[in-house]
CHARMM internal coordinates of N, CA and C (Angstrom, degrees):
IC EDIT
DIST 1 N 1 CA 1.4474
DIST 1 CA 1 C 1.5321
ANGL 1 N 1 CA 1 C 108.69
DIST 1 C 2 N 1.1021
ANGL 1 CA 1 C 2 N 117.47
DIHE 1 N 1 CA 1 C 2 N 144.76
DIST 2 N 2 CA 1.3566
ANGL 1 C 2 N 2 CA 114.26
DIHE 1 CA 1 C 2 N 2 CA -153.08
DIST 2 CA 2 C 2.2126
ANGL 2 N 2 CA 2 C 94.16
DIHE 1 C 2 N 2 CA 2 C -134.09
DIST 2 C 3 N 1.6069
ANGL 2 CA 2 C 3 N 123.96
DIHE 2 N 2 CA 2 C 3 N 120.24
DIST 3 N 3 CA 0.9740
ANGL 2 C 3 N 3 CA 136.26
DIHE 2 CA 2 C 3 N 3 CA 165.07
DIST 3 CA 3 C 1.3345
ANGL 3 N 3 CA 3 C 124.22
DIHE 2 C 3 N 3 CA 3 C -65.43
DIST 3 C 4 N 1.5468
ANGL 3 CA 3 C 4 N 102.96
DIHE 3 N 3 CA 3 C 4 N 124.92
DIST 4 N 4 CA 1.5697
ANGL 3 C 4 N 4 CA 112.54
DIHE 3 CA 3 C 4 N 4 CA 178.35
DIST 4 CA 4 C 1.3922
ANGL 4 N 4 CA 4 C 120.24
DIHE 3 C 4 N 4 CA 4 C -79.71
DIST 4 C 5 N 1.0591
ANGL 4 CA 4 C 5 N 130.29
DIHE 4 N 4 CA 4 C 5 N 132.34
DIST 5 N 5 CA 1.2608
ANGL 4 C 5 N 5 CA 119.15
DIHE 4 CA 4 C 5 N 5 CA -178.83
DIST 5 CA 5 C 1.7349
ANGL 5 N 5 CA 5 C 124.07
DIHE 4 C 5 N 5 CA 5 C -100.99
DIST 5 C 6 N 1.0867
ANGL 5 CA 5 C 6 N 135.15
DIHE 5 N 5 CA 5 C 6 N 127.02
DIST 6 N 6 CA 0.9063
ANGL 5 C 6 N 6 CA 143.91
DIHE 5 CA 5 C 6 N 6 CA -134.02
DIST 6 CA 6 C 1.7870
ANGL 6 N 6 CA 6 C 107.84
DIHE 5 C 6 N 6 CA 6 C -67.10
DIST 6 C 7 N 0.9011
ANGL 6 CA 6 C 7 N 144.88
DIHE 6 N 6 CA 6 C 7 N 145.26
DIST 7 N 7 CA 1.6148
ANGL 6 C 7 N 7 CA 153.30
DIHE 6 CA 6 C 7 N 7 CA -167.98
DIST 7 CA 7 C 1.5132
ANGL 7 N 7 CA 7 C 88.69
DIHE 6 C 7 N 7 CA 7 C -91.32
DIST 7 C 8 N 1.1802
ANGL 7 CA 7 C 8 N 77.53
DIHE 7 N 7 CA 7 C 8 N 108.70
DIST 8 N 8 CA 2.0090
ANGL 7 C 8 N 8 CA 102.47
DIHE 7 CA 7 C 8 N 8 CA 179.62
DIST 8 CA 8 C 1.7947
ANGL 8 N 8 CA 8 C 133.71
DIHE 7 C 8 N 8 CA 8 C -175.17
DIST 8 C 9 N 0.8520
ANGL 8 CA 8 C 9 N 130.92
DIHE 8 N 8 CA 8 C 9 N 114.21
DIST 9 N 9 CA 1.6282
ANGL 8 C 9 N 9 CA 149.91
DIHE 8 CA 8 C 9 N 9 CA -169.89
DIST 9 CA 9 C 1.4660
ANGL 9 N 9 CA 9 C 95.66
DIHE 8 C 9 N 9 CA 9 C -39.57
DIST 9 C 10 N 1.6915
ANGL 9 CA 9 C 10 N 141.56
DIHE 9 N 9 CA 9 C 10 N 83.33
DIST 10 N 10 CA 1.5965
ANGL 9 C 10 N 10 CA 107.11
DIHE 9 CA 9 C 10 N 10 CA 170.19
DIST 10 CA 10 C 1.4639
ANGL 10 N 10 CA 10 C 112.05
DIHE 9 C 10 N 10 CA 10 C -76.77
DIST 10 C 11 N 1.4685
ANGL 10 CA 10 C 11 N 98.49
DIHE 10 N 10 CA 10 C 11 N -170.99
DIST 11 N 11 CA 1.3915
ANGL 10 C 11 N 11 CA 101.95
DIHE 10 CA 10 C 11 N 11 CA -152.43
DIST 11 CA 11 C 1.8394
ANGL 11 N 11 CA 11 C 85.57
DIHE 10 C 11 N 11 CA 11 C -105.33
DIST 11 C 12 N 1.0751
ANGL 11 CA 11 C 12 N 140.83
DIHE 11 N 11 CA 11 C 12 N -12.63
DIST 12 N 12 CA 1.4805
ANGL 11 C 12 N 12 CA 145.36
DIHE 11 CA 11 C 12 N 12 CA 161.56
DIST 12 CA 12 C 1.7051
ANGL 12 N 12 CA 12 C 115.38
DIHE 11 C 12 N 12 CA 12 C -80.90
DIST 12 C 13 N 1.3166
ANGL 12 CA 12 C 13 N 112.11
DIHE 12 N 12 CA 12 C 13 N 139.83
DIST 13 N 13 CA 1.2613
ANGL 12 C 13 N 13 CA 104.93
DIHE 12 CA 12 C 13 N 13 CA -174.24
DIST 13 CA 13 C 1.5053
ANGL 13 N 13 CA 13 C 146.47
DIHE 12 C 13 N 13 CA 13 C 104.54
DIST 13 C 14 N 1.5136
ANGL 13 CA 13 C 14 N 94.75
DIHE 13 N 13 CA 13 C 14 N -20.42
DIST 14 N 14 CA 1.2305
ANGL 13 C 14 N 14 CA 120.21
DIHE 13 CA 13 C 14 N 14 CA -156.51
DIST 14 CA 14 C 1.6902
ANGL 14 N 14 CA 14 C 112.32
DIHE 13 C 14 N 14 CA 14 C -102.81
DIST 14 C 15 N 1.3683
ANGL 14 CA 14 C 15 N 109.94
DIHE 14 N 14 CA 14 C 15 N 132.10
DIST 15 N 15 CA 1.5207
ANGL 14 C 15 N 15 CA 133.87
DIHE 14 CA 14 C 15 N 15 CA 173.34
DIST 15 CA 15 C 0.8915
ANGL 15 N 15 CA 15 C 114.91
DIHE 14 C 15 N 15 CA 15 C -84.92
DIST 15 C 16 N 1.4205
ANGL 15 CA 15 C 16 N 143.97
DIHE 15 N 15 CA 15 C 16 N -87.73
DIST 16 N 16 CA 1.3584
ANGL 15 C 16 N 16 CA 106.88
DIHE 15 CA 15 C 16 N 16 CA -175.08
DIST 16 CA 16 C 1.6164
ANGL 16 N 16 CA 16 C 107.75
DIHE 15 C 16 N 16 CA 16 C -102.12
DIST 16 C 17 N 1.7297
ANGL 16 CA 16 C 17 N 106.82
DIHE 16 N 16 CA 16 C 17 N -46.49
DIST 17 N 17 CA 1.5501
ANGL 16 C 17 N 17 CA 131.38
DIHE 16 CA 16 C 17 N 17 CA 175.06
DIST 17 CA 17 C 1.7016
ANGL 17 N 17 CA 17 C 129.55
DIHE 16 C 17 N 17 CA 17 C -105.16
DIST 17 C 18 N 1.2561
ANGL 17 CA 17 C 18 N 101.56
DIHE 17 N 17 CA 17 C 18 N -5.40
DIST 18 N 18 CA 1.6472
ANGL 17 C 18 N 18 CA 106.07
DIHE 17 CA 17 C 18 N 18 CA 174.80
DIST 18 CA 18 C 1.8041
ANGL 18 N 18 CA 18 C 106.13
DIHE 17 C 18 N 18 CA 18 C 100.93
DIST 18 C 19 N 1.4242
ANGL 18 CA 18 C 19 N 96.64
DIHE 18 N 18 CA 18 C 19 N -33.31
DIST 19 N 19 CA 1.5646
ANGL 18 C 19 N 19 CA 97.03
DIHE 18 CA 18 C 19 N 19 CA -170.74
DIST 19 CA 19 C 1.5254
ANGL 19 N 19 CA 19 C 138.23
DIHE 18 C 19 N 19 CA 19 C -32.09
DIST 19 C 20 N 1.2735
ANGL 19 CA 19 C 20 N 101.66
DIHE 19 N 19 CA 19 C 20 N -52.19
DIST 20 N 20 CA 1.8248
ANGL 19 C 20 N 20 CA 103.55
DIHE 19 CA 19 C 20 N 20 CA 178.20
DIST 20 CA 20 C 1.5929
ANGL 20 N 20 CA 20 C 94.43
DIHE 19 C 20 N 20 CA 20 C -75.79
DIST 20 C 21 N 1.4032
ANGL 20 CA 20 C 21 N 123.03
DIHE 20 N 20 CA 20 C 21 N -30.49
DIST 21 N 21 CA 1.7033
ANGL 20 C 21 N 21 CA 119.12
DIHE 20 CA 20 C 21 N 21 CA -166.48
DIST 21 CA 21 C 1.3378
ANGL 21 N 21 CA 21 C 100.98
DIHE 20 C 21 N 21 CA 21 C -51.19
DIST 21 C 22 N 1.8930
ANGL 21 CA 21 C 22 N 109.17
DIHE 21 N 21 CA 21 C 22 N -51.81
DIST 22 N 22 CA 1.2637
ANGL 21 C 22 N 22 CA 104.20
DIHE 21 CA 21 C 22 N 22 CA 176.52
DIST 22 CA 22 C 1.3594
ANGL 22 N 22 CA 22 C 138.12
DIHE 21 C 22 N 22 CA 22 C -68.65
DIST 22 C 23 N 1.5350
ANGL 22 CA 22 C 23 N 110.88
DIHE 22 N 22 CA 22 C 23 N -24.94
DIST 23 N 23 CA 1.4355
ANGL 22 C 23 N 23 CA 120.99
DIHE 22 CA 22 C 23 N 23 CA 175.15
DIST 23 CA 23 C 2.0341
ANGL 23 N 23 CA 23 C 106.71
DIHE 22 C 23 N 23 CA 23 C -72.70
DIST 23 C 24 N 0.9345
ANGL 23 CA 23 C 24 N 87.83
DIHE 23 N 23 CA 23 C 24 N -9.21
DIST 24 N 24 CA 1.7894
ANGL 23 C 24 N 24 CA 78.74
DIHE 23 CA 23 C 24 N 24 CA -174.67
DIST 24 CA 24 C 1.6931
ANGL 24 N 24 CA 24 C 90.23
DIHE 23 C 24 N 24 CA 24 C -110.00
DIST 24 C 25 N 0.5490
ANGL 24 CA 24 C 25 N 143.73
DIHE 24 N 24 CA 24 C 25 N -31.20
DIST 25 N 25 CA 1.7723
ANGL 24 C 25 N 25 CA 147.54
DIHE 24 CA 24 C 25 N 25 CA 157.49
DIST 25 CA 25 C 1.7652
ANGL 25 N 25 CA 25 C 90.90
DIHE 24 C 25 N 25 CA 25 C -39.40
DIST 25 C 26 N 1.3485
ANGL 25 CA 25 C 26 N 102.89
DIHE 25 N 25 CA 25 C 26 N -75.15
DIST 26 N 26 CA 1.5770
ANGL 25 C 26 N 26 CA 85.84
DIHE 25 CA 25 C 26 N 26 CA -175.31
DIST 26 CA 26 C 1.0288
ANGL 26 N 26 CA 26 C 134.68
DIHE 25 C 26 N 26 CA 26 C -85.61
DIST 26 C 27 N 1.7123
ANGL 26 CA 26 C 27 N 124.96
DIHE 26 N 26 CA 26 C 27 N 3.45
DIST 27 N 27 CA 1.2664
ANGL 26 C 27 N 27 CA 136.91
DIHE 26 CA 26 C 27 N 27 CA 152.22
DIST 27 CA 27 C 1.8996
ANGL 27 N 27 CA 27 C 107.20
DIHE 26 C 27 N 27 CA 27 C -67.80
DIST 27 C 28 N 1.1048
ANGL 27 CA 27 C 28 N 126.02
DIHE 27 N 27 CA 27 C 28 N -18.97
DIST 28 N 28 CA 1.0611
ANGL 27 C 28 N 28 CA 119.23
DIHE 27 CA 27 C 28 N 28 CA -158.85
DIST 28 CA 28 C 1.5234
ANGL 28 N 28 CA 28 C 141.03
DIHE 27 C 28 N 28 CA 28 C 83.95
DIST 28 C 29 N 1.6839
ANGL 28 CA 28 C 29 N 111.01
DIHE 28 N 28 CA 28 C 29 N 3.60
DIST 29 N 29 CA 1.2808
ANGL 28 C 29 N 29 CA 135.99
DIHE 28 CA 28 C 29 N 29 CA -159.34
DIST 29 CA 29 C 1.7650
ANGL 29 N 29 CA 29 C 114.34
DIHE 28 C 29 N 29 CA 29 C -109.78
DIST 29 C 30 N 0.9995
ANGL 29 CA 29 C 30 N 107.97
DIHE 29 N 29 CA 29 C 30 N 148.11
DIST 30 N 30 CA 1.5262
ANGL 29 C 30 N 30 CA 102.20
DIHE 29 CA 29 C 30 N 30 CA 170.96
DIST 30 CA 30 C 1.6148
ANGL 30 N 30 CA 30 C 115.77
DIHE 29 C 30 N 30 CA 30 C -63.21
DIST 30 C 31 N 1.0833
ANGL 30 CA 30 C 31 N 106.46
DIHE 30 N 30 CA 30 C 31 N 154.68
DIST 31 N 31 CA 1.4553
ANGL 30 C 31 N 31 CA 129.29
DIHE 30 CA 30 C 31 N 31 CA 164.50
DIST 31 CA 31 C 1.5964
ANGL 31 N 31 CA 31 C 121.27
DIHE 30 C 31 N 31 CA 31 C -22.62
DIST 31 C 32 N 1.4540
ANGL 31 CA 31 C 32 N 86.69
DIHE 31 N 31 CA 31 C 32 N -54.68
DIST 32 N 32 CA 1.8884
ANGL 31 C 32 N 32 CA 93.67
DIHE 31 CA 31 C 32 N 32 CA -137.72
DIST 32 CA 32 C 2.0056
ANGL 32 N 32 CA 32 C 74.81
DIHE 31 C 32 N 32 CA 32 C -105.58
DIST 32 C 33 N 1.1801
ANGL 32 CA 32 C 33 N 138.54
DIHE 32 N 32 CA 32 C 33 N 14.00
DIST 33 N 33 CA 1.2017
ANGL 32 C 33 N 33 CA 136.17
DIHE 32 CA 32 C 33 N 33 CA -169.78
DIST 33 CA 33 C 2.1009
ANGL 33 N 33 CA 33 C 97.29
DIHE 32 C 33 N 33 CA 33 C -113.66
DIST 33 C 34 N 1.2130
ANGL 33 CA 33 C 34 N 101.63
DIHE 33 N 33 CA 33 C 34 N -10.73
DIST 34 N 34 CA 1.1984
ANGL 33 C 34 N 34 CA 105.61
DIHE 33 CA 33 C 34 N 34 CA -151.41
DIST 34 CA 34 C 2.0469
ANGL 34 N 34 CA 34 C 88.58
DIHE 33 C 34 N 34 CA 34 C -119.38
DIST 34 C 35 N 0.7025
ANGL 34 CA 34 C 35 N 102.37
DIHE 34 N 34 CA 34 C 35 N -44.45
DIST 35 N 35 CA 1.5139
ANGL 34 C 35 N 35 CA 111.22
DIHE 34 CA 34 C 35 N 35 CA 145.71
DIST 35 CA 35 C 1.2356
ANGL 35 N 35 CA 35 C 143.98
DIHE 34 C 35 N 35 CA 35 C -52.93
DIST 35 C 36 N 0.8871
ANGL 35 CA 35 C 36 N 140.11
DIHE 35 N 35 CA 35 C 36 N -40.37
DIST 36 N 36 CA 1.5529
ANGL 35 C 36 N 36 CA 168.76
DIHE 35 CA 35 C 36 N 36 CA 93.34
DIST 36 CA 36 C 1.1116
ANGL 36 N 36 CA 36 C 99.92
DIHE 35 C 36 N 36 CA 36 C 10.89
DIST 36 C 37 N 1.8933
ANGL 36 CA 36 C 37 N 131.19
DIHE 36 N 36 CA 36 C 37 N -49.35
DIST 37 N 37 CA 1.3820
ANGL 36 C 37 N 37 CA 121.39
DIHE 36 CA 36 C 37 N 37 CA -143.15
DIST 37 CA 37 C 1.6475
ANGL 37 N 37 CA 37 C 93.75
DIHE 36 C 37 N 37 CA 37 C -103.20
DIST 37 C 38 N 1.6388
ANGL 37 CA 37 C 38 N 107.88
DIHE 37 N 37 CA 37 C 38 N -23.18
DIST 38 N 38 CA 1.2111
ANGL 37 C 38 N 38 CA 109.97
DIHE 37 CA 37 C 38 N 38 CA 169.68
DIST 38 CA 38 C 1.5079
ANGL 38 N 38 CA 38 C 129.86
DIHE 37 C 38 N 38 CA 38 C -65.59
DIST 38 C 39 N 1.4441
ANGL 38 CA 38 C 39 N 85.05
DIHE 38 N 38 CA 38 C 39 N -46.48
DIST 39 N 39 CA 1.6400
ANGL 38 C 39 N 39 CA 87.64
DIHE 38 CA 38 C 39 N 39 CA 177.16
DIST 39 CA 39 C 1.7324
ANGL 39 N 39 CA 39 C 114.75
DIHE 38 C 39 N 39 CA 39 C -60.85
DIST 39 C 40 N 0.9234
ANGL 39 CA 39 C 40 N 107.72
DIHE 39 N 39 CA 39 C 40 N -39.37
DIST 40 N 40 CA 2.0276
ANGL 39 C 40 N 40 CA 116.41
DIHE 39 CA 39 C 40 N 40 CA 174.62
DIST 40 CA 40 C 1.6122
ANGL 40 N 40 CA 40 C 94.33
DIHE 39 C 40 N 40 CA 40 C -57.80
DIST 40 C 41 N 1.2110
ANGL 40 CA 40 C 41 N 121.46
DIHE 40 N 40 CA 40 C 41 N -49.89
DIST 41 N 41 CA 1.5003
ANGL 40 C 41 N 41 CA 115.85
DIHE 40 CA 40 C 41 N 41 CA -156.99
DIST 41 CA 41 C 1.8577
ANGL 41 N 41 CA 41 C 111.03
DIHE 40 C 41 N 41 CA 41 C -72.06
DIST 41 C 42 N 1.7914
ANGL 41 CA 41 C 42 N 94.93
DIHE 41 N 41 CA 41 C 42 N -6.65
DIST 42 N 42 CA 1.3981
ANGL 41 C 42 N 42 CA 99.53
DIHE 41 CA 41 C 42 N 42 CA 178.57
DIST 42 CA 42 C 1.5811
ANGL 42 N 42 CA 42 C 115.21
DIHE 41 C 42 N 42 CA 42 C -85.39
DIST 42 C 43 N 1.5731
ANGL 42 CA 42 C 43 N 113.38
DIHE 42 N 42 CA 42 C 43 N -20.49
DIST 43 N 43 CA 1.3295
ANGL 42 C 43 N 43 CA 114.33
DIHE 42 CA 42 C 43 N 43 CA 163.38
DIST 43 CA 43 C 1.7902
ANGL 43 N 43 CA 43 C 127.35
DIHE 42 C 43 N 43 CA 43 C -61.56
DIST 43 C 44 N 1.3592
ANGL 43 CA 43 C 44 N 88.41
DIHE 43 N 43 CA 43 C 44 N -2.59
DIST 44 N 44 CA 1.8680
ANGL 43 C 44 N 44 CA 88.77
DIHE 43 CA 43 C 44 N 44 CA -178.45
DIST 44 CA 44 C 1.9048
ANGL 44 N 44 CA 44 C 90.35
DIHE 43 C 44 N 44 CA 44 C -107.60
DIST 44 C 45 N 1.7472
ANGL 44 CA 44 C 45 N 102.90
DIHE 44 N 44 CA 44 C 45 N 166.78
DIST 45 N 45 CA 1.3481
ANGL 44 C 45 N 45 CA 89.23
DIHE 44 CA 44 C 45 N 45 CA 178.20
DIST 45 CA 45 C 1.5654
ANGL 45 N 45 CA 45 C 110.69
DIHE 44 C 45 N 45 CA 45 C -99.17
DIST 45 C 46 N 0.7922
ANGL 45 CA 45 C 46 N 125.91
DIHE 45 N 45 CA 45 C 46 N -178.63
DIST 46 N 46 CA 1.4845
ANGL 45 C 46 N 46 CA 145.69
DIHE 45 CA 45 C 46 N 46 CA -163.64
DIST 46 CA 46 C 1.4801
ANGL 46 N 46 CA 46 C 130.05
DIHE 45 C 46 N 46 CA 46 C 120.73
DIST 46 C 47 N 1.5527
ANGL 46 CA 46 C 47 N 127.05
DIHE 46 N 46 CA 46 C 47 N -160.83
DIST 47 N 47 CA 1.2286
ANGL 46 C 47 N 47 CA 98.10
DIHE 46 CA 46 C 47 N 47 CA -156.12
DIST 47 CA 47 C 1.8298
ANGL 47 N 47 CA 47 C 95.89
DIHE 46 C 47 N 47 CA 47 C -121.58
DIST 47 C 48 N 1.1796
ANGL 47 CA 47 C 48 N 115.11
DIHE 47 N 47 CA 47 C 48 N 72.84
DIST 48 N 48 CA 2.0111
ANGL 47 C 48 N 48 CA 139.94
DIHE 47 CA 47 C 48 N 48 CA 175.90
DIST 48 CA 48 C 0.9262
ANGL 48 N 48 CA 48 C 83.76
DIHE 47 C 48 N 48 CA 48 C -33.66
DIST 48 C 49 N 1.6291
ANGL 48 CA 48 C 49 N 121.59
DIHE 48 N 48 CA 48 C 49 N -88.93
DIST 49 N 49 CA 1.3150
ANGL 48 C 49 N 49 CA 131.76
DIHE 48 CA 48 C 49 N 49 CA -140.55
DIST 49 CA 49 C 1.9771
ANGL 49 N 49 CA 49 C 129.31
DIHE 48 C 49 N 49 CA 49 C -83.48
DIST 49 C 50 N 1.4208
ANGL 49 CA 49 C 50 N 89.75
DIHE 49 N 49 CA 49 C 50 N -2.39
DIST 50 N 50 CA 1.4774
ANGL 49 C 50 N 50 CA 110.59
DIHE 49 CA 49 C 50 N 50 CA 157.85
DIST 50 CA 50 C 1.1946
ANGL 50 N 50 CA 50 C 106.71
DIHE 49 C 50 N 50 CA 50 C -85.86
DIST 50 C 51 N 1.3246
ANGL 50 CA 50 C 51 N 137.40
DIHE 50 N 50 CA 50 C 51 N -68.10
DIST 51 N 51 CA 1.8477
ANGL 50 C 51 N 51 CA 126.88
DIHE 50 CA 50 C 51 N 51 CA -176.48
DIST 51 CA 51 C 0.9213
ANGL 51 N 51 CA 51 C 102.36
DIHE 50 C 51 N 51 CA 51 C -43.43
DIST 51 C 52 N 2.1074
ANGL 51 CA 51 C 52 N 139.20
DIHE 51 N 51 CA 51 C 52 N -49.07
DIST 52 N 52 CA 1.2485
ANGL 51 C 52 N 52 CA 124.62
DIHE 51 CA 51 C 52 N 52 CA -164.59
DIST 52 CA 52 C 1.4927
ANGL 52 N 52 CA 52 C 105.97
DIHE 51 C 52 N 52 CA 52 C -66.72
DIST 52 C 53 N 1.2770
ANGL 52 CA 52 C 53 N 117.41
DIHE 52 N 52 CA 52 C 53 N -27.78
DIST 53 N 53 CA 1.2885
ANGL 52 C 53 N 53 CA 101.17
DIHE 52 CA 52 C 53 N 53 CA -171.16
DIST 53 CA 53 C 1.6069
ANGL 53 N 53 CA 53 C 121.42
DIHE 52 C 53 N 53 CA 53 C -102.97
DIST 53 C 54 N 1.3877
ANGL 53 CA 53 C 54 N 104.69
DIHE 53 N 53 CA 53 C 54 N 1.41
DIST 54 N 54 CA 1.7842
ANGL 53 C 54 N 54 CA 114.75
DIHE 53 CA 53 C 54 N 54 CA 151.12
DIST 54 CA 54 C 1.2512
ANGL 54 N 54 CA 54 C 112.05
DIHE 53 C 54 N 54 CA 54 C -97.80
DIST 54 C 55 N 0.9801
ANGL 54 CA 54 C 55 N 140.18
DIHE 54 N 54 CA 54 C 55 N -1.75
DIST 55 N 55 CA 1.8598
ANGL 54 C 55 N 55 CA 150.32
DIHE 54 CA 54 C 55 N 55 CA 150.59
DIST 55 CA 55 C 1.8600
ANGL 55 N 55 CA 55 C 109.99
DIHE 54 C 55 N 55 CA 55 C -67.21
DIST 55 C 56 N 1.4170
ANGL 55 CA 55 C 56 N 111.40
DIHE 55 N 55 CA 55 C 56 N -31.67
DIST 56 N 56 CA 1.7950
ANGL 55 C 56 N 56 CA 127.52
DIHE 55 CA 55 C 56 N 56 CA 169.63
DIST 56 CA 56 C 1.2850
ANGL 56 N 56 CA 56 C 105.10
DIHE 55 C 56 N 56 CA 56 C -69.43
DIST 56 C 57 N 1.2526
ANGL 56 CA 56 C 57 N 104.60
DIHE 56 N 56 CA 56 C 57 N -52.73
DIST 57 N 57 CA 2.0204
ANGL 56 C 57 N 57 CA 103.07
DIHE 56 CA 56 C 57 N 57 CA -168.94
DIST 57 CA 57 C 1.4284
ANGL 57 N 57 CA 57 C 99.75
DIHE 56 C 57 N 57 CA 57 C -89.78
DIST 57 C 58 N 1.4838
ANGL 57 CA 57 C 58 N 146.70
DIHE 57 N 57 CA 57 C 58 N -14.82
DIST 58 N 58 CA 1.2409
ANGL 57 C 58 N 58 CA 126.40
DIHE 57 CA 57 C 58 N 58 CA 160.44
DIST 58 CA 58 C 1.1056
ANGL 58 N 58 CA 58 C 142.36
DIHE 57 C 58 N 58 CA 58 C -58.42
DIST 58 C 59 N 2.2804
ANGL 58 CA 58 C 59 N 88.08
DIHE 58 N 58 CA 58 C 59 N -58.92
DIST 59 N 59 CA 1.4303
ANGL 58 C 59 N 59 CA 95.98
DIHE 58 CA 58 C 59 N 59 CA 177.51
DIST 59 CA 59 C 1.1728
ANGL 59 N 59 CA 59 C 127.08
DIHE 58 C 59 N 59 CA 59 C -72.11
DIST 59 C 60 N 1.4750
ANGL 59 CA 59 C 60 N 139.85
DIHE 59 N 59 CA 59 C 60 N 135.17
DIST 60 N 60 CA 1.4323
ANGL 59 C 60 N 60 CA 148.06
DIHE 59 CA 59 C 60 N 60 CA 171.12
DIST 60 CA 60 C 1.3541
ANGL 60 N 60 CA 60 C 107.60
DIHE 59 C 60 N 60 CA 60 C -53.46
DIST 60 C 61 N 1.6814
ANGL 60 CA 60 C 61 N 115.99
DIHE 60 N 60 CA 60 C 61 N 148.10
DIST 61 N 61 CA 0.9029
ANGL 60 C 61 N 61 CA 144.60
DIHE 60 CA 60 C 61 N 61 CA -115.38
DIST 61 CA 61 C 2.0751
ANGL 61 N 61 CA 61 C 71.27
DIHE 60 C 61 N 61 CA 61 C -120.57
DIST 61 C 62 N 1.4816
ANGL 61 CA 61 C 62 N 136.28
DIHE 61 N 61 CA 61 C 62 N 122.52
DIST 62 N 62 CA 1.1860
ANGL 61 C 62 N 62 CA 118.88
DIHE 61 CA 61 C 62 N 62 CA 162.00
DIST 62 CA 62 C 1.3174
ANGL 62 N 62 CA 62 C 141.76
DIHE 61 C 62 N 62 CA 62 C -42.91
DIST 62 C 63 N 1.8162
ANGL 62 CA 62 C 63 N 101.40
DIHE 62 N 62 CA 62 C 63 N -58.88
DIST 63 N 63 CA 1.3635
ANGL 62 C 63 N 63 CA 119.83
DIHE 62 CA 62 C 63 N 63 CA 152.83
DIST 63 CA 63 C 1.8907
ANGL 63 N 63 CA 63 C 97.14
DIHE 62 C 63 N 63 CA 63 C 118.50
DIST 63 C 64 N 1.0402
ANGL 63 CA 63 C 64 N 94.40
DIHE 63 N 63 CA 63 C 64 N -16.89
DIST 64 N 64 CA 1.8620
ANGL 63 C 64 N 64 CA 96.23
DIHE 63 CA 63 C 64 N 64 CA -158.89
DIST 64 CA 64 C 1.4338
ANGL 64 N 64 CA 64 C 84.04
DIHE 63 C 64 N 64 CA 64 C -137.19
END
COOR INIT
IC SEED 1 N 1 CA 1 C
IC BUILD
């Protein structure tokens, strides 16, 4: 059985806001893979850089 880890910004890791650190933390994925997928996903149109930045003010802040 395998533990989820909670959807949250840590405070290690982090580029500009923690965001993908945390989404690949709780995907289970590295960092820089989860990053990577963002930056590619910015070559298509839609709206990337609005979720990242309502994904900043949602997710909680770890603290530790």
């Amino acid at each position: 059985m395998t533990t989820k880890v909670a959807l949250s910004r840590p405070r290690t890791n982090r580029m500009i806001a923690g965001v993908c650190a945390g989404l690949a933390q709780r995907w289970g994925m590295k960092a820089s893979t989860v990053r990577i997928l963002f930056l590619l996903s910015c070559l298509l149109p839609g709206p990337q850089f609005v979720v990242y930045l309502v994904l900043w003010v949602i997710m909680p802040d770890r603290g530790y």
